[in-house]
C-alpha angles and dihedrals in degrees: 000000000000124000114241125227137204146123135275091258076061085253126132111236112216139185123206114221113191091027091193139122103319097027094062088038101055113003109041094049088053095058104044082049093055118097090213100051145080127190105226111170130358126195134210129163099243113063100212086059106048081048089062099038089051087049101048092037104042104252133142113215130042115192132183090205153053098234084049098060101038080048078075106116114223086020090151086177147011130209098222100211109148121115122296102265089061106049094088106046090045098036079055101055091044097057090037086067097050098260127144105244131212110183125193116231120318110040097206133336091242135070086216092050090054087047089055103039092055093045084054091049097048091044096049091048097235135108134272123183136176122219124244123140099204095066076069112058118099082242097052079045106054084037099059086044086059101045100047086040090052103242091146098048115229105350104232103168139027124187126185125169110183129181132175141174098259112113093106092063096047080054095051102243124159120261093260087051095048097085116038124213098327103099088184113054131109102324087341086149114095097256125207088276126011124212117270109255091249102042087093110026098044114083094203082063106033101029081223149329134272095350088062096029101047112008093051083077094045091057109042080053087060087062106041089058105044106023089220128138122233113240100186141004136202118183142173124202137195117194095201096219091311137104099249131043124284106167119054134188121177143165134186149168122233112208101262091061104265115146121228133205118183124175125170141166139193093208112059123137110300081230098071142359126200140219112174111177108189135177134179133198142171099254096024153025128221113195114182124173098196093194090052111042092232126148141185149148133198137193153194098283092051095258122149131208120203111204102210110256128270119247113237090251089051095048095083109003098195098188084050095086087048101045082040088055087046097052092047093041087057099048101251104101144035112251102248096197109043130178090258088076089049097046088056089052096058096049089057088046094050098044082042093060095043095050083044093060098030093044084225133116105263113221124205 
């Protein structure tokens, strides 16, 4: 059972690390949107900036480190959004020192660093969460329902293809580049803080490319619907004339036998991208289209179900990981993404990059 944590005032007091791009896109604004939350500290690694972040966004302290920021005194919790190579480390020392954690994907870079993360959590008696929007939808929800009720029968096959408009940062361009010449796509728009050009191109940063950036989220997802572990990995890259990979294929095996195909690119049209989410059982279909916000099932007799659409704001609600962390930082809901998905991400990840490199299939 995890401890909850709040002031006095009943609000969870929370600290950024890694106050970025995303962090001051999604997070931050969630928080300052939640009833029961108060920004306390951000941190950024340039102190001018985590001045200014702390001034425009209310909090009260602005710190250029990580020992700064866990020095607050009262932080309960801490939204962990820095770039990959840092989320273990930080997420660590935060729930070393007894603080509810919330990581961006993904959670580490290294199956052994998930595996840790979750055990500390779990000793020290707090949350930990990873974010992914998707786990949130009313579809992500119903399905999940379907799948672990059986409603499906025993689950034999997933297929997931995901693509998304992120080749120019994997090259490196600047914000205004990423995007070609389509001004509305995805968070076209220029945002409070872009990227840094190498946060996504450079290895050492991002770990990789589209495996870390983008499947992180799949296959979390795989997890999140079925609760099941994965037990081996093969994988082929290509990197696209970058220095991280573009271009992913992957299969694996769950342990109670279903069979998993993932493929996924970062470079797909600028005129659609694509998340096709299928399972097949051997009483039922699910057929999702993420992107989208399209649902059905369909079953022996040939009956379909058609889920309502999803409206666009609905489609990735990207508050929805944070309110969620509040709320279960506070004790009045379950935490609906828990380490343990990102933890099953990592370990596909990990197993990914090293059949990717070995050419092997890579067991668990």
């Amino acid at each position: 059972m995890s401890k909850q944590h709040a002031s006095k005032d009943g609000k969870v007091r929370i600290g950024v690390i890694g106050a970025g791009w995303w962090g001051t896109a999604a997070h931050i604004p969630a928080i300052k949107n939640h009833s029961r939350a108060q920004l306390v500290a951000v941190q950024h690694h340039d102190p001018k900036q985590a001045q200014r972040i702390a001034t425009d966004f209310g909090a009260a302290h602005a710190c250029a480190t990580l020992d700064e920021i866990l020095a607050v005194r009262d932080l309960d919790a801490a939204v962990i959004a820095s770039t990959p190579h840092l989320h273990y480390p930080q997420a660590k020392a935060a729930l070393s020192r007894g603080l509810h954690v919330l990581i961006e994907k993904p959670m580490s870079l290294k199956a052994i660093e998930a595996q840790e993360l979750v055990a500390l959590a779990n000793r020290m008696g707090v949350q930990i969460s990873i974010s992914a929007p998707w786990h949130f939808t009313a579809h992500g929800i119903e399905a999940r329902k379907l799948v672990r009720g059986g409603k499906l029968g025993q689950v034999k096959l997933i297929s997931i293809l995901m693509t998304n408009f992120v080749m120019g940062l994997y090259q490196g361009k600047p914000w205004n580049q990423v995007f070609g010449d389509n001004p509305t796509i995805q968070n076209a728009a220029k945002p409070y803080l872009v990227p840094g050009q190498t946060s996504y191109s450079d290895p050492k940063l991002a770990g990789g490319g589209q495996i870390y950036c983008q499947i992180s989220h799949a296959a979390a997802y795989v997890s999140f619907l079925t609760g099941r572990q994965p037990t081996e990995v093969f994988a082929r890259f290509d990197n696209g004339g970058t220095q991280v990979d573009v271009h992913d294929a992957l299969n694996f095996k769950l342990d109670d036998g279903t069979i998993v195909s993932l493929a996924s690119t970062g470079a797909p049209m600028l005129s659609g991208r694509q998340y096709e989410v299928r399972l097949f059982g051997t009483e039922g279909m699910l057929l999702l289209e993420l992107w989208k916000g399209t649902m059905e099932f369909h079953d022996r007799a040939c009956n379909v179900t058609r889920v309502p659409n999803l409206g666009d704001a609905n489609v990735y609600p990207m508050s929805a990981p944070t309110d969620n962390f509040i709320d279960a930082c506070a004790g009045v809901a379950e935490n609906g993404s828990p380490g343990e998905h990102g933890l099953f991400a990592i370990k596909v990840l990990d197993a990914a990059c090293e059949s990717a490199r070995s050419g092997t299939n890579v067991k668990l």
